[in-house]
N, C-alpha and C positions, 0 to 999 in steps of 0.2 A: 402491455408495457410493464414493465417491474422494475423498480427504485432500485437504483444503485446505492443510495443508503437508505435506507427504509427508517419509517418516525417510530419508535418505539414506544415514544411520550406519550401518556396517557392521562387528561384533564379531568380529574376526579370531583364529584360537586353533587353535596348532599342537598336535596331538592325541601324535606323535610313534607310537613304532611301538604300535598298539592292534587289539587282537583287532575280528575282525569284529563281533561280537556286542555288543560293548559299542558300539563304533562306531555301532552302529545304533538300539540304545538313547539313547543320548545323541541323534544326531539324531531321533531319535522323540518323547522329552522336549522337546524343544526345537519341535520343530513342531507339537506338540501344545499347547501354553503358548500360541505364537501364533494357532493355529486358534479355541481357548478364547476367546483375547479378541475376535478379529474377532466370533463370534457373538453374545457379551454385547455387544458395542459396537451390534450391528443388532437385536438385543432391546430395549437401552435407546434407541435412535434417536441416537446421538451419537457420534461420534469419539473412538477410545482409541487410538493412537500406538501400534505394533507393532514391532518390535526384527527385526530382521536380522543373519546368524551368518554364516562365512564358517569351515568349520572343512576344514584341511589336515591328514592324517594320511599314514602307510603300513599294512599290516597282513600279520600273517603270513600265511603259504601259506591262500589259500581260493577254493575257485569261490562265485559267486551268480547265480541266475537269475531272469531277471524274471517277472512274471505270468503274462505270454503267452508263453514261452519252451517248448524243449521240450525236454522232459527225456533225450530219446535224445542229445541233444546234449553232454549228458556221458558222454565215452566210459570214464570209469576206474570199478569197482567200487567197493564201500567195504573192500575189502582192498588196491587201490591206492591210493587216497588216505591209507589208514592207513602205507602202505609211503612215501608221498612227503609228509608230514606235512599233510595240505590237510586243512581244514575243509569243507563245504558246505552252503549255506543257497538257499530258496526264496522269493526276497523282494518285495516289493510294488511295485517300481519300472517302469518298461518295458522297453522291451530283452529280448534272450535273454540266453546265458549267457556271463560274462565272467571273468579272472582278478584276482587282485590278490593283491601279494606284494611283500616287501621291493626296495627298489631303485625302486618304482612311484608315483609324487605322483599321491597319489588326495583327491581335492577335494568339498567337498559344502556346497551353499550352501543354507541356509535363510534365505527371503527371502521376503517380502511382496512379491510382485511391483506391486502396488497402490501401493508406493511406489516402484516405477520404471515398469514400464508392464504393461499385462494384454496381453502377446502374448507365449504358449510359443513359437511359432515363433520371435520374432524370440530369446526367453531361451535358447532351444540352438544359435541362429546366433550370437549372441553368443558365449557359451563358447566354441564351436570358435574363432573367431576371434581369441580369447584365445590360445589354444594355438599357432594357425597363427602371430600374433606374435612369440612365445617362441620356438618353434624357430625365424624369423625371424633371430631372434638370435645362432645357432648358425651360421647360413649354411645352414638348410636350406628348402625350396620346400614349402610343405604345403597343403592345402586342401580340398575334397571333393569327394565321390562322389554325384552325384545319386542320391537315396532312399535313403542312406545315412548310419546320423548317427556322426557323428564327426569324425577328423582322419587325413588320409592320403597317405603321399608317394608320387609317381609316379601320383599322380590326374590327372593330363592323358592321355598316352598310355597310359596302365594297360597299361603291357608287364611291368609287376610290381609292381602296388598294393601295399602295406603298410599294414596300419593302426598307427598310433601312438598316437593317442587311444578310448579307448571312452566314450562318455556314455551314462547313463539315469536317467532322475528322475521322479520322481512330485508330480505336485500335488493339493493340494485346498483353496478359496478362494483362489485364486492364490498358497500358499503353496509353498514349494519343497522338496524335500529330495534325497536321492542326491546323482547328480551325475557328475563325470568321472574317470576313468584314465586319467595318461598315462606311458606307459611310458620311464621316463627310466633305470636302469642297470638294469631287469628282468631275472630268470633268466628268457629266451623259453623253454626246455624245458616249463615247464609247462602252456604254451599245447598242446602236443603232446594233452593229455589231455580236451580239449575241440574241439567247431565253436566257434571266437571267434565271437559274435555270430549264429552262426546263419549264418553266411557261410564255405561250402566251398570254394571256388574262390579267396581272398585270403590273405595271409601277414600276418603281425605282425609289429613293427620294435620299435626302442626308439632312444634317443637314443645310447647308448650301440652300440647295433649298427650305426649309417647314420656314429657320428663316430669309433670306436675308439678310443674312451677312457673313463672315466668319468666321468660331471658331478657336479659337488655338488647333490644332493638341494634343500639350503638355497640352491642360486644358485637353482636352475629356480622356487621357490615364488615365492621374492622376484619373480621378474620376473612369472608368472604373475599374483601378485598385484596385482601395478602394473600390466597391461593390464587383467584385470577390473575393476578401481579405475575406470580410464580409461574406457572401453566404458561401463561401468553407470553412471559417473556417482557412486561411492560415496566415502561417507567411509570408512575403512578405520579401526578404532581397534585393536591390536592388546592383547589382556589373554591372561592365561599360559590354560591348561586349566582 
């Protein structure tokens, strides 16, 4: 089925620092409410208008791995991650296994793809190119790694790739959820305690490690947010949590 006027609006909502767990809930709630109505709406035969979320968090120390991910890939006990305060979860997304922890603009867009377009390829080239923008910004060169998704600098000569962004997201009805990490003043040590992404041969960066300084957390969303804006084509409306 395809909208005849398709929702463009996009409910933006800074989550601020939130545990994993609820993080996930809430987008579970949330894409669950729009999966709910797409189906009633192809039940009853008729168009019911679907809402679009755009929700920016951080969260304390936690690995998570996707589906398909492999669990040898977390190399720390559960007496080290007790010892380096990490949480760990097995979640439904794609991807292998990633970090996420204070300092890191981790993004998760619930969306009806149906009201911008039904192409995951083109919805995770987007993203990244959201990201590659941003650090644009900063004066830094970012882009990618063929069969590799994500964002990554010294992706041309990879005489020392870095990744900087990690994306993984899961659909169903062309709805969206997950989403991206991008490492903007991240403590990198905790990457030590994992394969990032399943990938042994690559290093990790952050914005803060490629510019030696610190960024404002709130500069990097803001602009983040205005390429996504731009790209996707979105209304952005912004309401509290």
């Amino acid at each position: 089925m395809t909208y005849p006027t398709p929702n463009r609006q996009v409910v933006y909502r800074w989550l601020g620092l939130m545990p994993y767990r609820q993080a996930w809930d809430y987008q579970e709630e949330l894409f669950k409410q729009i999966v709910s109505k797409k189906i009633a709406a192809r039940a009853e035969k008729r168009h019911i208008p679907t809402e679009n979320y755009l929700l920016f968090c951080q969260h304390p120390h936690v690995y998570t791995l996707g589906k398909n991910g492999k669990p040898t890939h977390l190399l720390a006990s559960n007496e080290q991650l007790a010892a380096i305060g990490a949480e760990f979860f097995h979640i439904d997304r794609g991807g292998d296994i990633t970090y996420h922890g204070p300092g890191q603009l981790v993004g998760y867009p619930i969306l009806d793809l149906e009201n911008f377009f039904t192409d995951i390829h083109l919805y995770l080239r987007l993203i990244e190119e959201a990201v590659i923008r941003t650090l644009a910004e900063y004066g830094l060169q970012a882009g990618r790694i063929n069969q590799l998704t994500g964002v990554w600098l010294d992706y041309q000569g990879q005489i020392n790739p870095r990744k900087i962004c990690a994306i993984g997201v899961r659909t169903s009805r062309w709805v969206t959820m997950h989403g991206f990490a991008l490492n903007v003043n991240t403590n990198l040590d905790y990457f030590r305690y994992i394969v990032p992404c399943g990938i042994k041969d690559k290093a990790v960066t952050s914005l803060q490690a490629e510019l030696g300084y610190a960024v404002p957390l709130q500069e990097v969303a803001k602009k983040m947010r205005h390429h996504l804006a731009d790209l996707f084509q979105m209304e952005l409306i912004e309401q509290p949590a």
